[in-house]
C-alpha positions as CSV (number, residue, x, y, z in Angstrom):
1,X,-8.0,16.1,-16.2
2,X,-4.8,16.8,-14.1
3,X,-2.4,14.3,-13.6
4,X,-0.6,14.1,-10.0
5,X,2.1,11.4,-9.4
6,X,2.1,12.3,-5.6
7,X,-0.4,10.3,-4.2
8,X,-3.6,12.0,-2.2
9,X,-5.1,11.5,0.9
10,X,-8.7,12.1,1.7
11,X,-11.1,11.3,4.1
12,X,-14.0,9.2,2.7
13,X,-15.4,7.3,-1.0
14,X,-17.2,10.1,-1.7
15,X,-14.1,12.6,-1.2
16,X,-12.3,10.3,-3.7
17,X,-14.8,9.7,-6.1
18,X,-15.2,13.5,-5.9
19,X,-11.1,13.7,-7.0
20,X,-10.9,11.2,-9.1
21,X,-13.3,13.1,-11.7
22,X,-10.8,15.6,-11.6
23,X,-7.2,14.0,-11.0
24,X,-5.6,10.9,-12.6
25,X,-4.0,10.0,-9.1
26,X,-3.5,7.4,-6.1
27,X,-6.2,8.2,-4.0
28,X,-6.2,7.0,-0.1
29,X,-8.9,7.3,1.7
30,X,-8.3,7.1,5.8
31,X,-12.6,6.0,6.3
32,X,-12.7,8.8,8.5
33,X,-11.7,7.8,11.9
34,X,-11.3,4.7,11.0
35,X,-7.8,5.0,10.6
36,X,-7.0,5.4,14.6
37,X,-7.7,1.8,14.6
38,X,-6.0,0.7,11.7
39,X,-2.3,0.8,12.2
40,X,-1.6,-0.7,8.8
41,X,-3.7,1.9,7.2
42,X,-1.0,4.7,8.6
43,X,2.1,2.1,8.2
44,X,0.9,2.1,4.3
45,X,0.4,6.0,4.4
46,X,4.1,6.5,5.8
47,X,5.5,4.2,2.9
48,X,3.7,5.8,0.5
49,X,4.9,9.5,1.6
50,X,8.3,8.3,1.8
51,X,9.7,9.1,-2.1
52,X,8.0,12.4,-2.9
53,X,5.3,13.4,-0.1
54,X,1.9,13.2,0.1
55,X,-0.9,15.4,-0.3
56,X,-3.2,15.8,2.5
57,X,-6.7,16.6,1.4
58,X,-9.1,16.5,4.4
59,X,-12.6,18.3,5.3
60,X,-12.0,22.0,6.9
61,X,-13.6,21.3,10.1
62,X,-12.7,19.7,13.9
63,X,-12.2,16.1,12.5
64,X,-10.4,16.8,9.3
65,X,-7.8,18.8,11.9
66,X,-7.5,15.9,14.1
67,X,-6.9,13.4,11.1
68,X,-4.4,15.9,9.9
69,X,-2.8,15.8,13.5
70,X,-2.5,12.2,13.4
71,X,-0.5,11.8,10.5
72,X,1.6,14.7,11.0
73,X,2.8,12.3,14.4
74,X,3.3,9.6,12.3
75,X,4.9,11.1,9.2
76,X,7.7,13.2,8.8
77,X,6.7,17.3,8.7
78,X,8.7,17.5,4.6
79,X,6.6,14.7,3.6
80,X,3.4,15.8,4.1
81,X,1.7,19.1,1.9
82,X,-1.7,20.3,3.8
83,X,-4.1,21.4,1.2
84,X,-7.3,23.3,2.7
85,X,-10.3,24.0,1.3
86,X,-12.3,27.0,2.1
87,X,-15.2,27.1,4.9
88,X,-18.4,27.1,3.0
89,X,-21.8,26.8,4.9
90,X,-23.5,24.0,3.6
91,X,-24.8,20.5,2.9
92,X,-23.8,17.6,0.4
93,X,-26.4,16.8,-2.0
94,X,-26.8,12.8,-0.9
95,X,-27.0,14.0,2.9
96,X,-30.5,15.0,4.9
97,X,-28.9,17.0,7.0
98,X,-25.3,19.6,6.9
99,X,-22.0,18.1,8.9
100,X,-22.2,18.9,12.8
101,X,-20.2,21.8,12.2
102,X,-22.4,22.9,9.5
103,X,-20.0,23.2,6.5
104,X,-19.2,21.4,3.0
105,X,-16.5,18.6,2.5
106,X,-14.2,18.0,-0.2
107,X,-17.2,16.4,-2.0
108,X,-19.5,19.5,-1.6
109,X,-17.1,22.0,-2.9
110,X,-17.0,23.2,-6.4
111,X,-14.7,21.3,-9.0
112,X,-12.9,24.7,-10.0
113,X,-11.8,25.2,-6.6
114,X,-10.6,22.1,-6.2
115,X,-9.0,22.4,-9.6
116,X,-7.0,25.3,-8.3
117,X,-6.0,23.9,-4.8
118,X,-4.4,20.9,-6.8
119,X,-3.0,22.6,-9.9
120,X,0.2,23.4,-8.6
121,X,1.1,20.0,-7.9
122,X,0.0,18.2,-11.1
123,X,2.8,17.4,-13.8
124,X,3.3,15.6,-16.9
125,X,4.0,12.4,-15.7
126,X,1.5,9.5,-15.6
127,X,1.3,7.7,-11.8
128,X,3.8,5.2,-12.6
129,X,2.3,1.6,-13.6
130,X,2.3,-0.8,-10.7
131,X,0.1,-3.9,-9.8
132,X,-3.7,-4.2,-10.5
133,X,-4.3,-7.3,-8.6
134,X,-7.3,-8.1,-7.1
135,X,-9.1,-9.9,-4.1
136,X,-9.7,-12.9,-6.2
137,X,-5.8,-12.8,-7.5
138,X,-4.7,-12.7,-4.2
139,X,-7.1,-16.0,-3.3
140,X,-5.6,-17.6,-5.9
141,X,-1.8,-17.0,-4.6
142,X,-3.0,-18.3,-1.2
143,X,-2.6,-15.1,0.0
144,X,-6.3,-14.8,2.0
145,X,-8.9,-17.3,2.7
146,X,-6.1,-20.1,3.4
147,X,-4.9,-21.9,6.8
148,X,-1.4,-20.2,6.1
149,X,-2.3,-17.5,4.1
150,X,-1.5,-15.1,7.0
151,X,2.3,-16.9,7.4
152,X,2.5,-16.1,3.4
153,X,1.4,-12.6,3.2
154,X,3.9,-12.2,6.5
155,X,6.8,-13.2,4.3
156,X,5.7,-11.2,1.0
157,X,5.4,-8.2,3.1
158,X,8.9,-9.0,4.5
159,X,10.1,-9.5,0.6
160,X,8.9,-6.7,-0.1
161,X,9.8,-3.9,2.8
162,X,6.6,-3.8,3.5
163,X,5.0,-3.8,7.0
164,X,4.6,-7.8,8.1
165,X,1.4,-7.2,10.0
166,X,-0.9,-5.9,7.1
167,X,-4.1,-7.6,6.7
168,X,-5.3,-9.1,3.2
169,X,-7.0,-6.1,2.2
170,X,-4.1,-3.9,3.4
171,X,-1.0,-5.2,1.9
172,X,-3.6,-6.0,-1.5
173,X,-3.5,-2.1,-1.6
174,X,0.0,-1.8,-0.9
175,X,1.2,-4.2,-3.8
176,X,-0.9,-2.7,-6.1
177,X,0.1,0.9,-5.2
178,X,4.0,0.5,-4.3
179,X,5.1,-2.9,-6.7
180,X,5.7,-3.0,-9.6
181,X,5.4,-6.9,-11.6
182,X,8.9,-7.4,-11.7
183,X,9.4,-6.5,-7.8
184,X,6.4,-8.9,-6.9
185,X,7.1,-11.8,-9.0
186,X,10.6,-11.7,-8.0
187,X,9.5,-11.5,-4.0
188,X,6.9,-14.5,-4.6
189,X,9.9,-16.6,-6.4
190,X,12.1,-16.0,-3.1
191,X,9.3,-17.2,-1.1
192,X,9.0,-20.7,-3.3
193,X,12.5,-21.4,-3.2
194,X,12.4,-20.7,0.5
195,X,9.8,-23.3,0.9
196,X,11.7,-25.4,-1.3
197,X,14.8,-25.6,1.0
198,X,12.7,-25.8,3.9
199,X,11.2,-29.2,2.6
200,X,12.4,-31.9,4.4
């Protein structure tokens, strides 16, 4: 399996599950369009390309373009590598019918040539360990599912140099992709002793 510290963007669950039986990697997926409406979604995107770049991974056809478009206006042109994967007339296994435009996506295409689209970019280096919080974790912090959980995650974010408007499910992602334990225990310990001084 190749190992890619640069983290890689792809359209759908079935593109990543696709990659991630053939790289050890942070895999994003933008849910299609979905990501037009989802302006943390792109923030998180931007903060992950800013170190080493990301890798860009879309279909070969109108709307993997026009994703490609829109975060080419939101991140800078050196942080972003455009992989493309050949044309090929077909349909995905677990679909009825082919795409509207009639040809395979990432998932469809065969493993060696996505094996040699990505090569170049895999290294020695595990994805460096970071958070593996979950949903239920972030209940319990009174992060989500709390009358002032959205004031909390606004000032973890903030600790953190992180966007302040994420939702739950957003900055959940971001923490466990960008923060490391030290970095998010130290932010929440800020937070508490800001509290603290705030008591009257």
């Amino acid at each position: 399996m190749l190992v890619i510290s640069k983290p890689i963007i792809v359209e759908g669950k079935y593109d990543k599950i696709k990659l991630s039986s053939i790289v050890k990697a942070n895999i994003i997926t933008t849910e299609g369009f979905g990501i037009f409406s989802a302006p943390e979604k792109t923030a998180l995107i931007r903060r992950l390309a800013e170190k080493d770049g990301v890798i860009v991974l879309t279909d070969s056809d109108g709307a993997g373009f026009v994703i490609r478009n829109h975060l080419r206006n939101h991140i800078p042109k050196d942080k972003l590598i455009h992989l493309y994967i050949p044309q090929v007339k077909g349909r995905e296994k677990r679909k009825i019918e082919p795409s509207k435009e009639g040809y395979l996506g990432v998932e469809g295409i065969e493993r060696e040539t996505l094996e040699a689209l990505l090569l170049p970019y895999a290294d020695r280096k595990e994805p460096q360990a970071r958070m593996s919080l979950s949903k239920s974790d972030f209940y319990a912090l009174g992060l989500s599912g709390k009358t002032d959980s959205a004031a909390l995650r606004g000032k973890l974010a903030k600790a953190l140099a992180l966007p302040e408007s994420l939702s739950a499910n957003a900055l959940l992602a971001a923490v466990n992709l960008l923060i490391s334990q030290e970095e998010f225990t130290a932010a929440l310990e800020k937070i508490k002793n800001q509290r603290k001084t705030e008591e009257p």
